[in-house]
N, CA, C and O atoms as a Tripos MOL2 file, in Angstrom:
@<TRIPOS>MOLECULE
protein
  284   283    71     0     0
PROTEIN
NO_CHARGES

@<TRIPOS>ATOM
      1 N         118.5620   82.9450   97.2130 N.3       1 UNK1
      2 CA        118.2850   83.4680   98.5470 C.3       1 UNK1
      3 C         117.0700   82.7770   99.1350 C.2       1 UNK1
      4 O         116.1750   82.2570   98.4690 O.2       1 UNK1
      5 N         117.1420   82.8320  100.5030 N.am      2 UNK2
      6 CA        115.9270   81.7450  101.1990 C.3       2 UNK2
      7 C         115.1290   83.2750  101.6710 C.2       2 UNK2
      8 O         115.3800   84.2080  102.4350 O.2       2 UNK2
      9 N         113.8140   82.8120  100.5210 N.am      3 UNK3
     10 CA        112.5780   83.6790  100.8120 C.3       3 UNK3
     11 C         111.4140   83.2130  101.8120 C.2       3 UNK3
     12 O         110.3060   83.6380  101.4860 O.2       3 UNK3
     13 N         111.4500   82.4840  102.8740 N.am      4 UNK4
     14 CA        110.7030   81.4200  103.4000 C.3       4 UNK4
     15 C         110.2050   81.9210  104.9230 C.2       4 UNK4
     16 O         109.7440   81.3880  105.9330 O.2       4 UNK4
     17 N         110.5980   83.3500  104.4510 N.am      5 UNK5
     18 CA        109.9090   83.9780  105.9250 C.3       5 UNK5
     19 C         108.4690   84.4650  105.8980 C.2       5 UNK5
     20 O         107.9320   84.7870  104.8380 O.2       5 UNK5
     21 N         107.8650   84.5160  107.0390 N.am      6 UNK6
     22 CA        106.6770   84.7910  107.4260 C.3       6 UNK6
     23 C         106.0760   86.0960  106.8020 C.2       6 UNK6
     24 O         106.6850   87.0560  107.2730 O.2       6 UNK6
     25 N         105.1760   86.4620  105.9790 N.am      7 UNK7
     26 CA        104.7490   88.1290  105.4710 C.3       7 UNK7
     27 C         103.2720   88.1720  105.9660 C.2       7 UNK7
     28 O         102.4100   87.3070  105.8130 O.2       7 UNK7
     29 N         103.1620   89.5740  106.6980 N.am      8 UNK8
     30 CA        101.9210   89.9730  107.2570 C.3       8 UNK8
     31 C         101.3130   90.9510  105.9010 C.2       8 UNK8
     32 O         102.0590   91.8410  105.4940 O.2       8 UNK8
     33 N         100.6890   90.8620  105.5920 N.am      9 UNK9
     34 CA        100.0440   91.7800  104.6910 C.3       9 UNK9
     35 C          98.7160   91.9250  105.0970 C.2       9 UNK9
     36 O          98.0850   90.8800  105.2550 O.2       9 UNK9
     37 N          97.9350   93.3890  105.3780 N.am     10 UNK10
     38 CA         97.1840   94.2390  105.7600 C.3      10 UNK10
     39 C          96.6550   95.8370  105.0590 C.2      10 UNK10
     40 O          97.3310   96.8510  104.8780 O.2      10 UNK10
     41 N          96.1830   95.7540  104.9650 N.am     11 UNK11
     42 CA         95.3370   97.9450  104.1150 C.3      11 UNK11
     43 C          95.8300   98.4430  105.3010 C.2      11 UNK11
     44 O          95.8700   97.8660  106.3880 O.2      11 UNK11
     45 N          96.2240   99.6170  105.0030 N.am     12 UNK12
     46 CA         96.8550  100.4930  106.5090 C.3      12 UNK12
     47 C          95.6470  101.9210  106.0260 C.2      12 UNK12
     48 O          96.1360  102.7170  105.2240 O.2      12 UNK12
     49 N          94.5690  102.1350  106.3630 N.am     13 UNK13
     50 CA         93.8630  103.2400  105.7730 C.3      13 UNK13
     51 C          94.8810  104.7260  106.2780 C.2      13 UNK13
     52 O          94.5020  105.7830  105.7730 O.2      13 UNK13
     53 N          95.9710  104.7920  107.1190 N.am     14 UNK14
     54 CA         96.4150  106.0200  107.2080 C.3      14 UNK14
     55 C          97.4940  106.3440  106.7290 C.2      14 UNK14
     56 O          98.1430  107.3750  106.9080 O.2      14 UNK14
     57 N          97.8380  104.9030  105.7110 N.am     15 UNK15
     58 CA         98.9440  105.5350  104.5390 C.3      15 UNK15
     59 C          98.6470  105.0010  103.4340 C.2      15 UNK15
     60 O          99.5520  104.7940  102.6250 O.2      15 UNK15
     61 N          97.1650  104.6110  103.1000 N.am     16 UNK16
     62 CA         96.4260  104.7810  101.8190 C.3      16 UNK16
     63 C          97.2800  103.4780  100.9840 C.2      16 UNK16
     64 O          97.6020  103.4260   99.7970 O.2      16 UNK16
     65 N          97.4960  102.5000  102.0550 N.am     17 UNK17
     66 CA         98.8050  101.7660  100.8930 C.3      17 UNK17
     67 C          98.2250  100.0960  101.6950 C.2      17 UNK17
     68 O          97.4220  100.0780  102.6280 O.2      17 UNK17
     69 N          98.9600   98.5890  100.9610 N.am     18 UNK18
     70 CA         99.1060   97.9730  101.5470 C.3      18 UNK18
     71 C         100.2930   97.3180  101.8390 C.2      18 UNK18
     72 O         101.3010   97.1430  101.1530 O.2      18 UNK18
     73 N          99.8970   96.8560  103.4110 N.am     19 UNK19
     74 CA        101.8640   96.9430  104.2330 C.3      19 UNK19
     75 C         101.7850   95.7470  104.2910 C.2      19 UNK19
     76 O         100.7760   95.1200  104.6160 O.2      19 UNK19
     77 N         103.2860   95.1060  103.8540 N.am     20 UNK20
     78 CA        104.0010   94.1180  104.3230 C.3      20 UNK20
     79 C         104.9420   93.8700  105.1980 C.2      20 UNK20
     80 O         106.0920   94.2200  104.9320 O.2      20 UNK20
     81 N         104.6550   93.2310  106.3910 N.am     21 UNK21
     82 CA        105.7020   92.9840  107.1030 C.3      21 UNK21
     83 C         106.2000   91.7030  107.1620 C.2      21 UNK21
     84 O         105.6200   90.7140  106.7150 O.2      21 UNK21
     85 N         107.6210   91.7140  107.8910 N.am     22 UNK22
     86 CA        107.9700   90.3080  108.2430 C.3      22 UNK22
     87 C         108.9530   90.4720  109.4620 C.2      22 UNK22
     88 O         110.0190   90.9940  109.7890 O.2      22 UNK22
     89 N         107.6620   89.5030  110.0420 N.am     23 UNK23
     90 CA        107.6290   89.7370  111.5490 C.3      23 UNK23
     91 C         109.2140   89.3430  111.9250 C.2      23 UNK23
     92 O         109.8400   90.3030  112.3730 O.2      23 UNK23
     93 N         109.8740   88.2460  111.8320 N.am     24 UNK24
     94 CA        111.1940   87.6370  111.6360 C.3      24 UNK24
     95 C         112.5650   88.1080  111.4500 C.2      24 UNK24
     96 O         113.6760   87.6140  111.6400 O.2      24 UNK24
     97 N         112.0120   89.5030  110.9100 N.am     25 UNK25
     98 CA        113.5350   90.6230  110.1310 C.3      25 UNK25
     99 C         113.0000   91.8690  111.0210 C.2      25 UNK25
    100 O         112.1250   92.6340  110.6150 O.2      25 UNK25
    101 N         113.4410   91.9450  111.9010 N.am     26 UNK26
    102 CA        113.3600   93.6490  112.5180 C.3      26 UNK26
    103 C         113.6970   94.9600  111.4940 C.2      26 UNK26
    104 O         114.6610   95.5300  110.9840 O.2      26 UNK26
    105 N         112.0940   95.0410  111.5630 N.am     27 UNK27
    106 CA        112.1170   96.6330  110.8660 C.3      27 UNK27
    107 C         112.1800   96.1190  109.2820 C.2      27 UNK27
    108 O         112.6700   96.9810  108.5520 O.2      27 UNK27
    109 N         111.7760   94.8630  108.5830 N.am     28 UNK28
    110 CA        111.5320   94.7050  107.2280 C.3      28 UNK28
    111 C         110.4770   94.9760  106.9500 C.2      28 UNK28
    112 O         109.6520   94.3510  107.6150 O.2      28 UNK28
    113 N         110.0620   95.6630  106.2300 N.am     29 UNK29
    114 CA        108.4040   95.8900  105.7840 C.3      29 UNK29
    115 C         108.2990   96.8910  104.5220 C.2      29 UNK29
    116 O         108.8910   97.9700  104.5450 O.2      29 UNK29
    117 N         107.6380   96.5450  103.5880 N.am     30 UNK30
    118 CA        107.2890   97.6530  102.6670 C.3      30 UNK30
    119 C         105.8930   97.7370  102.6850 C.2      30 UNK30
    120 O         105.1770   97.3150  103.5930 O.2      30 UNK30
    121 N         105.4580   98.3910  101.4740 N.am     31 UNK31
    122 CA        104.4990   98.9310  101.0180 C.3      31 UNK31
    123 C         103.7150   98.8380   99.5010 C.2      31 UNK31
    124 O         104.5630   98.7290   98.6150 O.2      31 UNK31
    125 N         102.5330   98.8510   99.0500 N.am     32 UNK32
    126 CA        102.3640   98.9980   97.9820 C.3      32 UNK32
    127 C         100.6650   99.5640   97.3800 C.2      32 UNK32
    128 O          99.8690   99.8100   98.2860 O.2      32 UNK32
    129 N         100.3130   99.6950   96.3680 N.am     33 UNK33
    130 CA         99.1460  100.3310   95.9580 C.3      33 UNK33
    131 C          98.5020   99.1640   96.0380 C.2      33 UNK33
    132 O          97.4210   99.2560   96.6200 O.2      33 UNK33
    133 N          98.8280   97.9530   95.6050 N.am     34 UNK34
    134 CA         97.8820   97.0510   95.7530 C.3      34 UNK34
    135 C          98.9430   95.7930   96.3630 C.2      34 UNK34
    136 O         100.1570   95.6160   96.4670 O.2      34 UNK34
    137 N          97.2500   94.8140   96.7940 N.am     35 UNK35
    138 CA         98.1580   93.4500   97.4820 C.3      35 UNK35
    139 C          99.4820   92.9190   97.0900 C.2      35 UNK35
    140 O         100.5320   92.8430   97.7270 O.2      35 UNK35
    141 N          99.1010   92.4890   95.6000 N.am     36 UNK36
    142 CA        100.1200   91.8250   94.9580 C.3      36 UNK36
    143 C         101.8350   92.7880   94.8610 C.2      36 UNK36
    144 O         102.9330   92.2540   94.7070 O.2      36 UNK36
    145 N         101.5930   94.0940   94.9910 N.am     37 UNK37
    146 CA        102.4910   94.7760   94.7450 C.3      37 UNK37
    147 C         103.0920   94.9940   96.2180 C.2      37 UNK37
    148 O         104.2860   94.6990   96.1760 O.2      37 UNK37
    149 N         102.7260   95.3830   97.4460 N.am     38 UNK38
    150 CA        103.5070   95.1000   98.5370 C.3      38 UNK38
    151 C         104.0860   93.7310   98.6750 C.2      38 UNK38
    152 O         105.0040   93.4430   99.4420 O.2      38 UNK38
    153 N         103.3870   92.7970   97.7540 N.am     39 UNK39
    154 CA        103.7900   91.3760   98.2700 C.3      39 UNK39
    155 C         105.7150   91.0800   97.1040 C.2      39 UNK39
    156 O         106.7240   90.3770   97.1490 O.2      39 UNK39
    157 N         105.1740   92.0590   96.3540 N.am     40 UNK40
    158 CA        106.3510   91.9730   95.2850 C.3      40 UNK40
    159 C         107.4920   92.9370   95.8990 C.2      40 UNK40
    160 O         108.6600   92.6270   95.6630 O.2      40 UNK40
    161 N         107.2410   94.0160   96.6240 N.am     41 UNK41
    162 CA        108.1010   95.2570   97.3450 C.3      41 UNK41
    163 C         108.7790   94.2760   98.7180 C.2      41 UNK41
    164 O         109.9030   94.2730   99.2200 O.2      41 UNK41
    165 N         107.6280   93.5500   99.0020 N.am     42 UNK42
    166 CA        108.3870   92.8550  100.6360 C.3      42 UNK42
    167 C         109.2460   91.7760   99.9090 C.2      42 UNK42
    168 O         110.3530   91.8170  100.4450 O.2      42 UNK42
    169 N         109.2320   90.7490   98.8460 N.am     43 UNK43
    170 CA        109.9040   90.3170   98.5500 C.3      43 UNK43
    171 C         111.5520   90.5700   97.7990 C.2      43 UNK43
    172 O         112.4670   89.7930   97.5240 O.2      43 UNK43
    173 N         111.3660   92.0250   97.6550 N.am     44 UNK44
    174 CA        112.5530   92.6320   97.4310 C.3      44 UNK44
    175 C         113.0450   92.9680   98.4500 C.2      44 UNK44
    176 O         114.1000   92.3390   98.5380 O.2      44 UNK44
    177 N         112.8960   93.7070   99.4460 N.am     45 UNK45
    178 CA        113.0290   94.7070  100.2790 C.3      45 UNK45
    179 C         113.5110   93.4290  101.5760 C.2      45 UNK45
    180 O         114.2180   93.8700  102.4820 O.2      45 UNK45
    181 N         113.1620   92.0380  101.6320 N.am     46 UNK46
    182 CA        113.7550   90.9670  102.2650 C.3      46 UNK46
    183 C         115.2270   90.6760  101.8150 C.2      46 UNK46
    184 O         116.1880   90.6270  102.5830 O.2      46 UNK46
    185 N         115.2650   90.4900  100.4590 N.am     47 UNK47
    186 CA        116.5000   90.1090  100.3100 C.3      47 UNK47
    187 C         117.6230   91.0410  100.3950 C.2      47 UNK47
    188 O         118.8040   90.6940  100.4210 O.2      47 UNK47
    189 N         117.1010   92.5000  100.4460 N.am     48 UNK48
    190 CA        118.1700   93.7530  100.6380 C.3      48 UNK48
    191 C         118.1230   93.4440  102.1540 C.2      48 UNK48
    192 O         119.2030   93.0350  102.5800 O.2      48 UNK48
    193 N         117.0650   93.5480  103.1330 N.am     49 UNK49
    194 CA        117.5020   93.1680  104.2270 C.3      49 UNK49
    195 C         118.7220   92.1050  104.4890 C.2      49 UNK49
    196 O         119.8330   92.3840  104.9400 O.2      49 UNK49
    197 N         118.2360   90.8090  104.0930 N.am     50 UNK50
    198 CA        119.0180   89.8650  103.9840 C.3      50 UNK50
    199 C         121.0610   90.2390  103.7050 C.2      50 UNK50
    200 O         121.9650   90.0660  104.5230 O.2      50 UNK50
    201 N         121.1370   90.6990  102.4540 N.am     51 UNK51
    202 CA        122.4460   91.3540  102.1030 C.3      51 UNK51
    203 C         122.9480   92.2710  102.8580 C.2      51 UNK51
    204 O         124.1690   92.4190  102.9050 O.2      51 UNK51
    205 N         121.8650   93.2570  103.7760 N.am     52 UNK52
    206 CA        122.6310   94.4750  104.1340 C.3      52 UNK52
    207 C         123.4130   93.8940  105.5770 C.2      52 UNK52
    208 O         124.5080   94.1180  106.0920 O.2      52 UNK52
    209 N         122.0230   92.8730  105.9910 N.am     53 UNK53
    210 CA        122.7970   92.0000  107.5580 C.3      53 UNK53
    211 C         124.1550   91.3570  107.5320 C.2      53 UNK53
    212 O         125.0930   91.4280  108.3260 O.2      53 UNK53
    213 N         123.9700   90.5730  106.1630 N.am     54 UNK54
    214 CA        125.6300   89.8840  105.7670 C.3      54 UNK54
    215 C         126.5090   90.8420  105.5120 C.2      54 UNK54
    216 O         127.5630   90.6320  106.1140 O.2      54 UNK54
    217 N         126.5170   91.7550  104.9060 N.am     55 UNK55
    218 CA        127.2380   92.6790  105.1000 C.3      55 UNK55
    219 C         128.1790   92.9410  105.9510 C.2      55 UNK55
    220 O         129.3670   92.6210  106.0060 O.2      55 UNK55
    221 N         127.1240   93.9080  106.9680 N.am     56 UNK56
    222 CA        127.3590   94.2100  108.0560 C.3      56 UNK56
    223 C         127.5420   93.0320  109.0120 C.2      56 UNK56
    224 O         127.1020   93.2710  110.1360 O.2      56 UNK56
    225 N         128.1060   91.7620  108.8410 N.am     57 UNK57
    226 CA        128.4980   91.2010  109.5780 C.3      57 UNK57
    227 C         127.4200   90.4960  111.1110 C.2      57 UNK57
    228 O         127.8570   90.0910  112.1880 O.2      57 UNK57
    229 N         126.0230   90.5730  110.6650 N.am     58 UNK58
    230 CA        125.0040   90.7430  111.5370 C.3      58 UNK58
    231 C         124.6020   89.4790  111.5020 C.2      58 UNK58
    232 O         124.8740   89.0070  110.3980 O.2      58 UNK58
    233 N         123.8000   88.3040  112.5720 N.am     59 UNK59
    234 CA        123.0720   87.3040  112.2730 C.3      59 UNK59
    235 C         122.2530   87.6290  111.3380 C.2      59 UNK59
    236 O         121.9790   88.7940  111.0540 O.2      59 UNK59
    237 N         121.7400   86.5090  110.7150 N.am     60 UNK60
    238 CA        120.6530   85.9320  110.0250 C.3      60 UNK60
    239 C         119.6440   85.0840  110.8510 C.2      60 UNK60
    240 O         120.1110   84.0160  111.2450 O.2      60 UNK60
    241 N         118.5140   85.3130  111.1500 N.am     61 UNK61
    242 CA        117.6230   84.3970  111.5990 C.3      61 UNK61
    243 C         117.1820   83.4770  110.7370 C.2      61 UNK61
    244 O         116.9700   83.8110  109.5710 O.2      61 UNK61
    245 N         116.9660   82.1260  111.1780 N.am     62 UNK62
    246 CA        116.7870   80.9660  109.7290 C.3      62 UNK62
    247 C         114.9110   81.8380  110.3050 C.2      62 UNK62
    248 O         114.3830   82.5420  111.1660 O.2      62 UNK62
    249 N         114.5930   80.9120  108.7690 N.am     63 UNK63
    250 CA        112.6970   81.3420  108.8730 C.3      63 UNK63
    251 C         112.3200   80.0710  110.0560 C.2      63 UNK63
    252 O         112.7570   79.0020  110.4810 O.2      63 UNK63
    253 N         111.1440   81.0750  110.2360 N.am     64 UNK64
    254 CA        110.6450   79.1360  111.1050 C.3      64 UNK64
    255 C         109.1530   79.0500  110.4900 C.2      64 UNK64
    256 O         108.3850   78.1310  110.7750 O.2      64 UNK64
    257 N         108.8690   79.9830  109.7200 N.am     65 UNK65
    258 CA        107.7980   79.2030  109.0480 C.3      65 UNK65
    259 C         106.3570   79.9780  109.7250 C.2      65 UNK65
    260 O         106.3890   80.9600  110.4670 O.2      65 UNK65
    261 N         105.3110   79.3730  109.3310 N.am     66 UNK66
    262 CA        104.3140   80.0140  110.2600 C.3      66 UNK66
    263 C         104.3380   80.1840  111.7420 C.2      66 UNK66
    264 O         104.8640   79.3790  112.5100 O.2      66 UNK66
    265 N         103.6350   81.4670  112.1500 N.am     67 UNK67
    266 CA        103.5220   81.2840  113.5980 C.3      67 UNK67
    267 C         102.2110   81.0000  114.3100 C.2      67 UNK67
    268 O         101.1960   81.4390  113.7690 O.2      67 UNK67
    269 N         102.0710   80.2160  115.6360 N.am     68 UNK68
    270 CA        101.1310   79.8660  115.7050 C.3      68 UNK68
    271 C         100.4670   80.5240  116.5960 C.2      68 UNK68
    272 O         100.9510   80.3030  117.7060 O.2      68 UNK68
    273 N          99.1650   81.5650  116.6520 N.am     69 UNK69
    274 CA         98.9240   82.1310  117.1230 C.3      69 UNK69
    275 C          97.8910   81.8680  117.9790 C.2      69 UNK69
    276 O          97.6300   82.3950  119.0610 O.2      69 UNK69
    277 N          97.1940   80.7870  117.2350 N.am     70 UNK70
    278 CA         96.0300   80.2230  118.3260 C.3      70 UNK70
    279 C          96.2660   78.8500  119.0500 C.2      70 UNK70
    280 O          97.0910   78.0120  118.6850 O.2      70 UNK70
    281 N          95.6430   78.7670  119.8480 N.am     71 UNK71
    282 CA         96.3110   77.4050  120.8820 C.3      71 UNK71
    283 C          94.9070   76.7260  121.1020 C.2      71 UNK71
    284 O          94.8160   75.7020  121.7780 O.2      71 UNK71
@<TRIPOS>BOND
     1     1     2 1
     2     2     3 1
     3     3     4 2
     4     3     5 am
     5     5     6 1
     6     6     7 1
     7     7     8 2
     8     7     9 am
     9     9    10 1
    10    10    11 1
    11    11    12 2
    12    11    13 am
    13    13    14 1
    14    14    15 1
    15    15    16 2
    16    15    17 am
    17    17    18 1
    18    18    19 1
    19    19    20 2
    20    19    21 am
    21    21    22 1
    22    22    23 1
    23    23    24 2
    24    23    25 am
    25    25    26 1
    26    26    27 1
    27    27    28 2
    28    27    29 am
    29    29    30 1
    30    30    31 1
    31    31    32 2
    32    31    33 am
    33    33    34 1
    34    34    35 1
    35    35    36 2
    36    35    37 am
    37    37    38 1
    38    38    39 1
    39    39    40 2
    40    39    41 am
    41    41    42 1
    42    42    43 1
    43    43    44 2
    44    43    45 am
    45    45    46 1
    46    46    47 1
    47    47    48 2
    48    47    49 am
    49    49    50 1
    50    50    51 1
    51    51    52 2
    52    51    53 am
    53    53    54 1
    54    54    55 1
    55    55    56 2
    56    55    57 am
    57    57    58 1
    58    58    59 1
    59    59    60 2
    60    59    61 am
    61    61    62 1
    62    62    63 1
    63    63    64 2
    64    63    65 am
    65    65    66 1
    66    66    67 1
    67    67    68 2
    68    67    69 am
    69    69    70 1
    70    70    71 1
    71    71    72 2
    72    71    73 am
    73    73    74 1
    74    74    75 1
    75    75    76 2
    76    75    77 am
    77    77    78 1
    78    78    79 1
    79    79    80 2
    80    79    81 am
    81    81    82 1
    82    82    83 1
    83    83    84 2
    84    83    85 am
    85    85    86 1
    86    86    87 1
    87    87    88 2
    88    87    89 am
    89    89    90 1
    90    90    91 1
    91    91    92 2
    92    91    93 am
    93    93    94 1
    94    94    95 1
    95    95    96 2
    96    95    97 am
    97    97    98 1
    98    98    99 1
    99    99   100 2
   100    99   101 am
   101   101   102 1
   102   102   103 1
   103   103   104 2
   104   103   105 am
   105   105   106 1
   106   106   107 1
   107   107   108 2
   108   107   109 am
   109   109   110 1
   110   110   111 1
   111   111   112 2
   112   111   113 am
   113   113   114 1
   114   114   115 1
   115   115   116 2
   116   115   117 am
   117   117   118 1
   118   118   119 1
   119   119   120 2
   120   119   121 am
   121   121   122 1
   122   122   123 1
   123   123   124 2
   124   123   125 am
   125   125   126 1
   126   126   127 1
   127   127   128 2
   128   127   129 am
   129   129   130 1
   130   130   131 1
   131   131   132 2
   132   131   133 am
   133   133   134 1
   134   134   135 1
   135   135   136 2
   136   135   137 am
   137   137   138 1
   138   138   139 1
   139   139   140 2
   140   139   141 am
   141   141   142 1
   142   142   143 1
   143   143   144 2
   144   143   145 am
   145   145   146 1
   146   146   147 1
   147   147   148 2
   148   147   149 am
   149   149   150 1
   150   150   151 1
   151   151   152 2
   152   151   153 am
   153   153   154 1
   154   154   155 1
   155   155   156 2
   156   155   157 am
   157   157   158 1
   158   158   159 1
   159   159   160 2
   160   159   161 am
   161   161   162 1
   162   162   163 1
   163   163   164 2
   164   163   165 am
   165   165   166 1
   166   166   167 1
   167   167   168 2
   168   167   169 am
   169   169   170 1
   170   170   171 1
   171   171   172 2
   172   171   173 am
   173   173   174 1
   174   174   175 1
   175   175   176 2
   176   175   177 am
   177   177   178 1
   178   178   179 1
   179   179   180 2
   180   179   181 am
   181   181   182 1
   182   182   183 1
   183   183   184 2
   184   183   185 am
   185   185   186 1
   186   186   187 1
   187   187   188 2
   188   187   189 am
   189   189   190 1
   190   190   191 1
   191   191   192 2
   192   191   193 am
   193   193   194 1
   194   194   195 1
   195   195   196 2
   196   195   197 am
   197   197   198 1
   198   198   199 1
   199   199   200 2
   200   199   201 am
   201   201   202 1
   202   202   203 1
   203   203   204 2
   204   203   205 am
   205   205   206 1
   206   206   207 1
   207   207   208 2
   208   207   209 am
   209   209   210 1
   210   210   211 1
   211   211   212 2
   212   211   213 am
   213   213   214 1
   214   214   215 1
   215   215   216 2
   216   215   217 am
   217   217   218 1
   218   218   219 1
   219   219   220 2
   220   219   221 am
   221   221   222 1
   222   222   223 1
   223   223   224 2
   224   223   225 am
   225   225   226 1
   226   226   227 1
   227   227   228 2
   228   227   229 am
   229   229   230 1
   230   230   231 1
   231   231   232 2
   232   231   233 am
   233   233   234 1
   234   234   235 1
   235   235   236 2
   236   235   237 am
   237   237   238 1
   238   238   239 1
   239   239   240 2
   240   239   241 am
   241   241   242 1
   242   242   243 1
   243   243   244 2
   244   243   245 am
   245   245   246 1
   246   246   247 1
   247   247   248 2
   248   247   249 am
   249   249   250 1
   250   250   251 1
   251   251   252 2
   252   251   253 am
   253   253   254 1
   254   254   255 1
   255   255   256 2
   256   255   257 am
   257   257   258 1
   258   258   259 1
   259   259   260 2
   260   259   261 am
   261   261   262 1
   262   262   263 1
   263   263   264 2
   264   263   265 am
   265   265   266 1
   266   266   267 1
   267   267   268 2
   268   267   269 am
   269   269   270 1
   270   270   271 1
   271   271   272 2
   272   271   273 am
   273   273   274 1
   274   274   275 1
   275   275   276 2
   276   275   277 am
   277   277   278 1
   278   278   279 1
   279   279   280 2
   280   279   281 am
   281   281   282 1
   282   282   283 1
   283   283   284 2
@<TRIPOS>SUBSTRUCTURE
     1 UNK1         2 RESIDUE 1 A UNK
     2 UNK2         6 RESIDUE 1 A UNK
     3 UNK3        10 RESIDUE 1 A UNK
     4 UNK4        14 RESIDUE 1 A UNK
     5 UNK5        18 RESIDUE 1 A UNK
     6 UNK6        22 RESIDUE 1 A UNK
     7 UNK7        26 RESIDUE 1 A UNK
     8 UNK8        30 RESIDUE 1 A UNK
     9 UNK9        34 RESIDUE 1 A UNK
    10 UNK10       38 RESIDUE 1 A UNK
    11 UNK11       42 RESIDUE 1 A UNK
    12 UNK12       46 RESIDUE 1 A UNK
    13 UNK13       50 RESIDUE 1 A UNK
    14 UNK14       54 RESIDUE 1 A UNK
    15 UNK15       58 RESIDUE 1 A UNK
    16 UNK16       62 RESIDUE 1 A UNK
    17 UNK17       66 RESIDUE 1 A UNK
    18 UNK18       70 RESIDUE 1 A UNK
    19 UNK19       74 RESIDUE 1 A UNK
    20 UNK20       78 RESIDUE 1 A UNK
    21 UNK21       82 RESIDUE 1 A UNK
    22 UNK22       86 RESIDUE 1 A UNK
    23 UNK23       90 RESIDUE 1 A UNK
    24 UNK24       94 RESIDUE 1 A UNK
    25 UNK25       98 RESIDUE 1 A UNK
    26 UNK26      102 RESIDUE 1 A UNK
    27 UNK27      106 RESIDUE 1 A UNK
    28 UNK28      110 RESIDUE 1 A UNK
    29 UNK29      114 RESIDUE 1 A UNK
    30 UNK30      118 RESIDUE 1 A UNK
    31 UNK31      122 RESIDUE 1 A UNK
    32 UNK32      126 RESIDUE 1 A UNK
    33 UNK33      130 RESIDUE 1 A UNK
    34 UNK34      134 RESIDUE 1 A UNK
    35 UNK35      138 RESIDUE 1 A UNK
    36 UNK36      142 RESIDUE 1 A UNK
    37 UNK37      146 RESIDUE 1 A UNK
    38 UNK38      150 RESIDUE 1 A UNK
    39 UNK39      154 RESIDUE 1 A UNK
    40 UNK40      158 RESIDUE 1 A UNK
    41 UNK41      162 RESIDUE 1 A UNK
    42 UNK42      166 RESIDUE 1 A UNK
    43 UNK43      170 RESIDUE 1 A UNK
    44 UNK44      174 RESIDUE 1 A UNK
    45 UNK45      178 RESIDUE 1 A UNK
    46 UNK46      182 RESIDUE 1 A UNK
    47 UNK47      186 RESIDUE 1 A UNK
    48 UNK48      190 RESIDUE 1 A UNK
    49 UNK49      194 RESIDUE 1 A UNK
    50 UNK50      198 RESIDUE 1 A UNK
    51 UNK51      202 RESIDUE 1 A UNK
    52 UNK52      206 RESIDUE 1 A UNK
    53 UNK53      210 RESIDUE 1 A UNK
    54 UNK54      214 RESIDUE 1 A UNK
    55 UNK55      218 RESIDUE 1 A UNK
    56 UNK56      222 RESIDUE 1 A UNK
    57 UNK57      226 RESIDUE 1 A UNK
    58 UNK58      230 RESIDUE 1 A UNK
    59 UNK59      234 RESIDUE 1 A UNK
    60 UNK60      238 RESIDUE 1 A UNK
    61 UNK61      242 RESIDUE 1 A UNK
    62 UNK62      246 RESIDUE 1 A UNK
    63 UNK63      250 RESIDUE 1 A UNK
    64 UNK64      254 RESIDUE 1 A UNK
    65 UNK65      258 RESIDUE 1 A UNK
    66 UNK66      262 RESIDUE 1 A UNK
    67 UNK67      266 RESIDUE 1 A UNK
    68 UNK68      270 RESIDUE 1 A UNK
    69 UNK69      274 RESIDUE 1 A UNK
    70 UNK70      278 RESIDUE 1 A UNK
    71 UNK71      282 RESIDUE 1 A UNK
């Protein structure tokens, strides 16, 4: 599976956890007690995204890699 998407990882102090998102997959994001462990939850929780879209017959967005936020 192509893991090559973008992950935001951040401390969320109002759910005591740290969140992973990926900005790229609407509505992919987990969670975890520590860095490394949201980073291990978003890397699961991508590829179930990934399967549930094929599935359901849904696009796939290819990754595009970093985004560039400053100009």
């Amino acid at each position: 599976m192509n893991l090559k998407y973008e992950i935001i990882l951040y401390w969320s102090a109002d759910d005591n956890a740290y969140i992973a998102e990926v900005p790229e997959l609407p509505g992919c994001m987990a969670d975890g007690a520590t860095y490394a462990g949201a980073l291990q939850n978003a890397e699961v929780i991508i590829q179930e995204w990934l399967m549930t879209a094929k599935e359901l017959g849904r696009s796939v967005p290819e990754p595009k890699g970093r985004r560039l936020m400053y100009a």
